[in-house]
py3Dmol code that shows the C-alpha trace and the ligand (Angstrom):
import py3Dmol

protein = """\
ATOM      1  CA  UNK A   1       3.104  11.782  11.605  1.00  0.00           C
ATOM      2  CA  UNK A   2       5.806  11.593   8.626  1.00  0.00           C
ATOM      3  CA  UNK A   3       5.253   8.978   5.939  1.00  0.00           C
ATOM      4  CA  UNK A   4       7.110   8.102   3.278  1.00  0.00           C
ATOM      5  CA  UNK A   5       4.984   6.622   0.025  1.00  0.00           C
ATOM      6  CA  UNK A   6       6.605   3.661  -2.418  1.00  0.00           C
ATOM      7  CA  UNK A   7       4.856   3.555  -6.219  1.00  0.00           C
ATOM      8  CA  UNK A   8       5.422   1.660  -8.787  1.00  0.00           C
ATOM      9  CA  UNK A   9       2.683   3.418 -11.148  1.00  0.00           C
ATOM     10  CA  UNK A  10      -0.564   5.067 -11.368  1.00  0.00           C
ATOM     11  CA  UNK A  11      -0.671   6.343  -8.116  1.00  0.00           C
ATOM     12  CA  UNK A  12      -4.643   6.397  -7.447  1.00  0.00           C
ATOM     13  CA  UNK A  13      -4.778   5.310  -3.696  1.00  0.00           C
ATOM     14  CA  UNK A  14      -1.440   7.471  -3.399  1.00  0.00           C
ATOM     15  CA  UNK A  15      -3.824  10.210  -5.045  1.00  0.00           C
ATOM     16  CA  UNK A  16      -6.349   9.064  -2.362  1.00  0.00           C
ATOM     17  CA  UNK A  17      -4.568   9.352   0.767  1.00  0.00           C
ATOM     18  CA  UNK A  18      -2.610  13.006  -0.775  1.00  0.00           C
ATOM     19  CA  UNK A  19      -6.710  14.063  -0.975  1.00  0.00           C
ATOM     20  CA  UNK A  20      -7.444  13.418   2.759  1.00  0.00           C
ATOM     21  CA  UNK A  21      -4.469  15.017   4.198  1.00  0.00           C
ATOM     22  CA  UNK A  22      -5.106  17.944   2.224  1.00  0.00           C
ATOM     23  CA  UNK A  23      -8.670  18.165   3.265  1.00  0.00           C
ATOM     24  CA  UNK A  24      -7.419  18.220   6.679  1.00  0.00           C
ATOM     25  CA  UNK A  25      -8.714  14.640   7.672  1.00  0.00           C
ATOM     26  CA  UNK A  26      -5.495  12.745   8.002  1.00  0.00           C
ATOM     27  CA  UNK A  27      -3.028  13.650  10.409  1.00  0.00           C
ATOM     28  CA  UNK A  28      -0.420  12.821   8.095  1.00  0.00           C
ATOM     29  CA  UNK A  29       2.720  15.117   6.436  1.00  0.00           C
ATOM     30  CA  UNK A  30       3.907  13.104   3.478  1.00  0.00           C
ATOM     31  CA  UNK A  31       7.308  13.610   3.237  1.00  0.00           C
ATOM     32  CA  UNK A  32       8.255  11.886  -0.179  1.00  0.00           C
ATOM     33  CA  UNK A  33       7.107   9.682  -2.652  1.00  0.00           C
ATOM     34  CA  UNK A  34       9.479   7.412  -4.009  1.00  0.00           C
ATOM     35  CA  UNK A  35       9.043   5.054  -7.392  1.00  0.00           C
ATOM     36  CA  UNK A  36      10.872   2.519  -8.708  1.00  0.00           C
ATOM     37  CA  UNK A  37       9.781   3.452 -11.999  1.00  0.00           C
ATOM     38  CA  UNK A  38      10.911   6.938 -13.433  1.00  0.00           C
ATOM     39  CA  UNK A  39       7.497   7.266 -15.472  1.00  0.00           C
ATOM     40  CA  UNK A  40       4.955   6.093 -12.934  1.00  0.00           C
ATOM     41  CA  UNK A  41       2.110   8.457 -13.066  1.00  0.00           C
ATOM     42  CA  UNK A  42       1.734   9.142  -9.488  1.00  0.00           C
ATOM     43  CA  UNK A  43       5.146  10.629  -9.242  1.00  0.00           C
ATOM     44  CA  UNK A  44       3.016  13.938 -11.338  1.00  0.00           C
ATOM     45  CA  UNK A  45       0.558  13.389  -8.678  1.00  0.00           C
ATOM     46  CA  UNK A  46       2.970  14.208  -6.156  1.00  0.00           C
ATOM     47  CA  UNK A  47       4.530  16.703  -7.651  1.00  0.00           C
ATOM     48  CA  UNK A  48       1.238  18.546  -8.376  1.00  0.00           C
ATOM     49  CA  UNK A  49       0.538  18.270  -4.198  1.00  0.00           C
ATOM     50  CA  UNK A  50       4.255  19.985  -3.706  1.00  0.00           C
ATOM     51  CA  UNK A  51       5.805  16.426  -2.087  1.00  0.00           C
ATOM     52  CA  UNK A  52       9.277  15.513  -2.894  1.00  0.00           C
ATOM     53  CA  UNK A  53       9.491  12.768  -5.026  1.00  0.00           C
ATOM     54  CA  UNK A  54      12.618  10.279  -6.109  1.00  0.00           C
ATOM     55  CA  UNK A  55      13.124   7.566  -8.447  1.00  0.00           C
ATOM     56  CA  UNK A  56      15.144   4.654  -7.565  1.00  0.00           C
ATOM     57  CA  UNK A  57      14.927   2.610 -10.580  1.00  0.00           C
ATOM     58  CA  UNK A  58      15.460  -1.069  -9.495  1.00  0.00           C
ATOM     59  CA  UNK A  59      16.929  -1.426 -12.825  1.00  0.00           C
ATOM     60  CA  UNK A  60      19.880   0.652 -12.233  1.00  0.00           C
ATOM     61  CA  UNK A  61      20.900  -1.738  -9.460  1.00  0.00           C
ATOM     62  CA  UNK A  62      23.373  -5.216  -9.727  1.00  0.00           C
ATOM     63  CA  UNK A  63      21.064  -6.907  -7.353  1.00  0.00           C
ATOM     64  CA  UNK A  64      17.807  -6.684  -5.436  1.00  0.00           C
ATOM     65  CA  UNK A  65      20.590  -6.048  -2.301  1.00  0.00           C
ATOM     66  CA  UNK A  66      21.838  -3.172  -4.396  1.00  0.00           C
ATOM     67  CA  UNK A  67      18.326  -1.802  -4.728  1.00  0.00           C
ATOM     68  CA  UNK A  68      16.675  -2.014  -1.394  1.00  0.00           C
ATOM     69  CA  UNK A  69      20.342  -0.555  -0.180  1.00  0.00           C
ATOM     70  CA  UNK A  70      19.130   2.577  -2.187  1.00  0.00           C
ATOM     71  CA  UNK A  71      16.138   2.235  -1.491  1.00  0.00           C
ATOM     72  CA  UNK A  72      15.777   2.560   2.215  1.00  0.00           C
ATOM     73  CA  UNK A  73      18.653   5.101   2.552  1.00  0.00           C
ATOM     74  CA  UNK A  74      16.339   6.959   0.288  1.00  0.00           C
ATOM     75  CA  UNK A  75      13.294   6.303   2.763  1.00  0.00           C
ATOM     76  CA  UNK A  76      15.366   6.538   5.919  1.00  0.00           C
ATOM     77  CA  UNK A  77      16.250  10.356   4.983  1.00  0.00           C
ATOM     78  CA  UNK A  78      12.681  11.388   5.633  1.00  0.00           C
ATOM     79  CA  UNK A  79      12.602   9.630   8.938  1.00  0.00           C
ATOM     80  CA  UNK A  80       9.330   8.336   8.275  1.00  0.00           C
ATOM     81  CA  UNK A  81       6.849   7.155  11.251  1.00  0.00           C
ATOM     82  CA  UNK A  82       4.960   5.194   8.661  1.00  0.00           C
ATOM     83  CA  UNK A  83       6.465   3.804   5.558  1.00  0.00           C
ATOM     84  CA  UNK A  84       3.469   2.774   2.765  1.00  0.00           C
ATOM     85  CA  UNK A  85       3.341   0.509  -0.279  1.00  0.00           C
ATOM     86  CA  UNK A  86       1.064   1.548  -2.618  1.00  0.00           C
ATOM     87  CA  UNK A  87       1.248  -0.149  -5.993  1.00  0.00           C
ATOM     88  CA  UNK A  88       4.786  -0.293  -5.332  1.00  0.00           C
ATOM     89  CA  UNK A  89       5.498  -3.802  -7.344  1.00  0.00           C
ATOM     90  CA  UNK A  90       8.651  -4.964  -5.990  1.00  0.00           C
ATOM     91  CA  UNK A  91       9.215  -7.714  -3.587  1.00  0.00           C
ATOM     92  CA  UNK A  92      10.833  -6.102  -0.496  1.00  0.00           C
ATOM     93  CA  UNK A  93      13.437  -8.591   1.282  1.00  0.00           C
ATOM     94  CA  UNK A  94      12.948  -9.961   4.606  1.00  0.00           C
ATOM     95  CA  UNK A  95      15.367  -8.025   6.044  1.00  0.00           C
ATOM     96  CA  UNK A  96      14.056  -4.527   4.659  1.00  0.00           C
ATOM     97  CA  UNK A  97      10.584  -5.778   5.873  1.00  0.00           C
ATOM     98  CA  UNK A  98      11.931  -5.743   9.558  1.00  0.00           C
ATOM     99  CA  UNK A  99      13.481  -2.427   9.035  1.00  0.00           C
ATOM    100  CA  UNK A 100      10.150  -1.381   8.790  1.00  0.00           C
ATOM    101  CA  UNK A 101       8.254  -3.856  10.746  1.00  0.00           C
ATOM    102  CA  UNK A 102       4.965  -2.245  12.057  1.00  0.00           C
ATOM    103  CA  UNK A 103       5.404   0.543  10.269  1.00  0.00           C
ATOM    104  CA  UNK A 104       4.729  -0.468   6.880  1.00  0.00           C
ATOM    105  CA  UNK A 105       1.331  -0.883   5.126  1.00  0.00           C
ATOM    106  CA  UNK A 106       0.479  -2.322   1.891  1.00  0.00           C
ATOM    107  CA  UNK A 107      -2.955  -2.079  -0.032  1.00  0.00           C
ATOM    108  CA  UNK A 108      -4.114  -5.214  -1.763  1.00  0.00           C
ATOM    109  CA  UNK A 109      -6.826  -5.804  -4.328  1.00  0.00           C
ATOM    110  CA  UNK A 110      -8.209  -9.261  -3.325  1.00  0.00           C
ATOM    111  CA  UNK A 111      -9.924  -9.913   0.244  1.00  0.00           C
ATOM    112  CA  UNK A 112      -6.894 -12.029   2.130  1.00  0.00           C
ATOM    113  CA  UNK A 113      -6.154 -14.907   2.403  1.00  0.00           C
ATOM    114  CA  UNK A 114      -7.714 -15.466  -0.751  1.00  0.00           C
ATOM    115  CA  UNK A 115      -5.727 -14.507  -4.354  1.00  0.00           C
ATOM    116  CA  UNK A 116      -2.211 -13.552  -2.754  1.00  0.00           C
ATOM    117  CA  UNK A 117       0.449 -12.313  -5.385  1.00  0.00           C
ATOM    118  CA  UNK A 118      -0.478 -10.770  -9.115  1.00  0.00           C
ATOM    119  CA  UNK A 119      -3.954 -10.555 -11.064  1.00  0.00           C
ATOM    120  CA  UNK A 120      -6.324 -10.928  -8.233  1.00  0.00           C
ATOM    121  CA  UNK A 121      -9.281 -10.089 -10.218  1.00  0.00           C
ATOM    122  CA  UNK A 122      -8.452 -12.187 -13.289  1.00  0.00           C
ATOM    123  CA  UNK A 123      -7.958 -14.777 -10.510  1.00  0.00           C
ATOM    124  CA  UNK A 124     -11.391 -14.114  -9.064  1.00  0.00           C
ATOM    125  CA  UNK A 125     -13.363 -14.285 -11.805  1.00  0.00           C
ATOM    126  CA  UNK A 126     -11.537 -17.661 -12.719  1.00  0.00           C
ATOM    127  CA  UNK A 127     -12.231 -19.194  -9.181  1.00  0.00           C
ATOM    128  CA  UNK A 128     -15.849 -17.906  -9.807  1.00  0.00           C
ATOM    129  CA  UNK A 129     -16.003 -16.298  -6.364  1.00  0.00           C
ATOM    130  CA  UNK A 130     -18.911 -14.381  -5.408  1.00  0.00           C
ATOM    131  CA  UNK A 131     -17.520 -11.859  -3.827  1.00  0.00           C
ATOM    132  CA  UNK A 132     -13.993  -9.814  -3.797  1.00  0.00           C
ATOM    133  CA  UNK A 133     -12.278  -6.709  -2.557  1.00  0.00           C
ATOM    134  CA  UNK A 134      -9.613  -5.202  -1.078  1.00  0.00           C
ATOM    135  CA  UNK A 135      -6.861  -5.796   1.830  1.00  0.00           C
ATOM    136  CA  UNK A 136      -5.165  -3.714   3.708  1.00  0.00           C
ATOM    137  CA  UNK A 137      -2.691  -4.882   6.021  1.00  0.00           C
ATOM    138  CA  UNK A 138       1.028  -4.661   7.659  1.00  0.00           C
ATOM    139  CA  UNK A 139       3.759  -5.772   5.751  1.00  0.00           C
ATOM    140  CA  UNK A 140       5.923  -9.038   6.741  1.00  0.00           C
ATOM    141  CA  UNK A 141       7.922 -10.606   5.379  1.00  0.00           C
ATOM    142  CA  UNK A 142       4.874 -13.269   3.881  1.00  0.00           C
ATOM    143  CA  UNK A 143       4.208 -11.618   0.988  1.00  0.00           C
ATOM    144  CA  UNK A 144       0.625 -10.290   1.395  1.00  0.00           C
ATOM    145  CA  UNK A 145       0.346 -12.544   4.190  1.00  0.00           C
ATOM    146  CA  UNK A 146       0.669  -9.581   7.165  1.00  0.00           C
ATOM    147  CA  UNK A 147      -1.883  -8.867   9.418  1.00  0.00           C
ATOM    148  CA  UNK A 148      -5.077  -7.553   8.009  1.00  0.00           C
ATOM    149  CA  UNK A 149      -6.419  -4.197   9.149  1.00  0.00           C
ATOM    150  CA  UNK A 150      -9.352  -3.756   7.751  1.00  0.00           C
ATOM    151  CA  UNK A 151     -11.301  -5.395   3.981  1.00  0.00           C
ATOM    152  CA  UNK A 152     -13.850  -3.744   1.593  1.00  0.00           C
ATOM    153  CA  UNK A 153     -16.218  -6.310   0.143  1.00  0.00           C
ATOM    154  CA  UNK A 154     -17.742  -6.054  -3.737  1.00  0.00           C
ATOM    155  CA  UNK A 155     -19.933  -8.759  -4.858  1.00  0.00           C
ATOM    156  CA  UNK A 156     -18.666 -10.343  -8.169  1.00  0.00           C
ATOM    157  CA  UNK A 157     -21.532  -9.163 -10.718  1.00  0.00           C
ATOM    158  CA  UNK A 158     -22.456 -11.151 -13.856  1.00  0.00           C
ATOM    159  CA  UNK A 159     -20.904  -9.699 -17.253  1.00  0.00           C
ATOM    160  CA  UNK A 160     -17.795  -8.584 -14.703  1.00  0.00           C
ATOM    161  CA  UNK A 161     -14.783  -8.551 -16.794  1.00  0.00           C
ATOM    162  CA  UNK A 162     -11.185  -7.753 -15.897  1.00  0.00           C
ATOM    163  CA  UNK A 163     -11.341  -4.120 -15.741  1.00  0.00           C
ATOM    164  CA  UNK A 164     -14.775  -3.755 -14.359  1.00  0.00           C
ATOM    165  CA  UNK A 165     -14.486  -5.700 -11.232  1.00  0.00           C
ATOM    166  CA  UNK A 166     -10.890  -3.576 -10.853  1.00  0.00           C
ATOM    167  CA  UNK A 167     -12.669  -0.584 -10.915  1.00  0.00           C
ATOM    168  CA  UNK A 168     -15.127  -1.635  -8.500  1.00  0.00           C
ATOM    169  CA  UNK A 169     -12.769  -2.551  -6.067  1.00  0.00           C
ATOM    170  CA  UNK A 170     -10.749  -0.260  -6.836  1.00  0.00           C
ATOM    171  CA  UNK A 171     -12.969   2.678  -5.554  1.00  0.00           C
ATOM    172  CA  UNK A 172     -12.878   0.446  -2.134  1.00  0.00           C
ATOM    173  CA  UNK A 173      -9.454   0.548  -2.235  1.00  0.00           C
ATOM    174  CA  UNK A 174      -9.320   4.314  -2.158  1.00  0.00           C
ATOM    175  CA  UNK A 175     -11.943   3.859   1.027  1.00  0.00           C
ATOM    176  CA  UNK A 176     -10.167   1.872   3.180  1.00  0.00           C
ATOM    177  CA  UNK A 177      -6.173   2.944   2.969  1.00  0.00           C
ATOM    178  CA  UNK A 178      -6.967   6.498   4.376  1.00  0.00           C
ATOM    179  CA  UNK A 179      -8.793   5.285   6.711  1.00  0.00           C
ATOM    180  CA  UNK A 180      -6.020   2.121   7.888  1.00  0.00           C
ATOM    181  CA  UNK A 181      -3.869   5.170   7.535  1.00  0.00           C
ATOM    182  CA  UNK A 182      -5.700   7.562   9.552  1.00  0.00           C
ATOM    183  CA  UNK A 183      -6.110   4.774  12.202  1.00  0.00           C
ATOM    184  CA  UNK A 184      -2.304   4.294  12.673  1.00  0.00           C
ATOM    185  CA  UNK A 185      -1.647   8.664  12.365  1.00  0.00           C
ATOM    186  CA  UNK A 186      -4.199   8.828  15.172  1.00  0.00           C
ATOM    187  CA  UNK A 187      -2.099   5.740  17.219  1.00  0.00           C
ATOM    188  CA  UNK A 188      -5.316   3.113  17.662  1.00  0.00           C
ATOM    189  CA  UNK A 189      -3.912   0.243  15.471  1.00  0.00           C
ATOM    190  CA  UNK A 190      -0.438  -1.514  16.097  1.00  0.00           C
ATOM    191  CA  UNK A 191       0.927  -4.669  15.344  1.00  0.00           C
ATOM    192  CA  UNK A 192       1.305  -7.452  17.771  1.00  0.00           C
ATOM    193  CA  UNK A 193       2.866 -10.183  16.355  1.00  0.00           C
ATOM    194  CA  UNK A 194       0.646 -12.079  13.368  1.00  0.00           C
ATOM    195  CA  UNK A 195      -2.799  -9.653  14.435  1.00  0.00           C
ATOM    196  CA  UNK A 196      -3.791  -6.322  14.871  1.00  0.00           C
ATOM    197  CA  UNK A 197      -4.701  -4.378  17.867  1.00  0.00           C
ATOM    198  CA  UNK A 198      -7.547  -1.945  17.235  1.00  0.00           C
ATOM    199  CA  UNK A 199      -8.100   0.637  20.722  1.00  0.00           C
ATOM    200  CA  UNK A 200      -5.622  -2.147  22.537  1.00  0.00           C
ATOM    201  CA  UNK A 201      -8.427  -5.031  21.362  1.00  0.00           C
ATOM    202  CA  UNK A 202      -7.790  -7.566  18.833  1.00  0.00           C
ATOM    203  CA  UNK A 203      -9.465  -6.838  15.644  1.00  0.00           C
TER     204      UNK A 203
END
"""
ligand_1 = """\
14
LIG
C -4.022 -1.260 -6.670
O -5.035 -2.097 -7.145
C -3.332 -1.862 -5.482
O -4.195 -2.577 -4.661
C -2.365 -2.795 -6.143
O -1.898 -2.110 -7.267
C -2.875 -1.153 -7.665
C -2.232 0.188 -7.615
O -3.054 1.201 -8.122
N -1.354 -3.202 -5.198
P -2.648 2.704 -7.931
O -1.209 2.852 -8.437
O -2.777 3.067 -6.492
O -3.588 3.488 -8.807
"""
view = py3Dmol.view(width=600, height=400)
view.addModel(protein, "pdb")
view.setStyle({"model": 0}, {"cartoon": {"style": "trace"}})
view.addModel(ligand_1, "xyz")
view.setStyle({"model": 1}, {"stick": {}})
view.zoomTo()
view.show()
């Protein structure tokens, strides 16, 4: 299946999923990556695996309209079957959402419900949780509040700062997105309405 990426940065789990394919265990062509930011790492990344990559720089825009206008003729042109977010850190609009609608995935570093939005781990360690992880799940138009797919779990260790419990999760993260991704290529996982179908079954 076609899919087109969305970045915003360092590209890792972009990195992650480009690894699979090219191992042969994802069933996936990426067609492009695109960024919103013209020096996000993972646009290299890309380039290094021979994908196409743009930049449409949000900033460039009048209005988030503008943007996502841009934006999705940008996507559209690759006709992908899957469309993922992955550290992409713009808020899409409902209406660009449904475009897309169960056909877009977005990683997230916190185990949903819990720690929606920015600084999930900072969050974590504040709510003294312990344990945390990593979401990955369709994307409505609730931000980070799609359907989950499928969670990693990392226990919350003592002397976890910031960047350590990121990292730990963050090795999860690169786990469980080519696999979500490789679930959807292969055709098991759809969305029906607010859950997940895994093989036909509710997950
Ligand atoms: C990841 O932690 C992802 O869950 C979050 O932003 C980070 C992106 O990292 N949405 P990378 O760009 O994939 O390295």
């Amino acid at each position: 299946i076609g899919v087109v990426a969305l970045i915003s940065g360092r590209g890792s789990n972009l990195q992650a999923i480009l690894d699979e394919a090219a191992a042969g265990r994802l069933p996936v062509q990426v067609r492009a990556v695109i960024s919103n930011r013209p020096e996000a790492q993972g646009l290299a990344r890309a380039q290094a695996a021979g994908i196409a990559t743009e930049v449409v720089d949000h900033t460039a825009f009048p209005d988030r309209l503008a943007f996502e206008a841009a934006l999705t003729e940008a996507i559209d042109r690759h006709r992908p079957d899957l469309v993922l977010l992955a550290g992409f850190m713009r808020v899409l609009s409902a209406q660009t959402v449904a475009r897309y609608a169960g056909r877009m995935l977005n990683i997230h570093p916190s185990l949903l419900p819990a720690f929606r939005g920015l600084h999930t781990h900072r969050r974590a360690l504040e709510a003294g949780v312990r344990e945390h992880g990593a979401s990955v799940h369709f994307v409505t138009a609730d931000l980070d509040g799609g359907p989950v797919i499928v969670q990693a779990r990392v226990p919350v260790l003592p002397g976890d700062d910031e960047a350590r419990l990121a990292a730990r999760v963050l090795r999860q993260e690169h786990r469980i997105y080519p696999l979500a991704v490789r679930w959807f290529a292969e055709g098991r996982i759809r969305q029906d309405g607010a859950r997940v179908l895994l093989d036909g079954l509710p997950l």
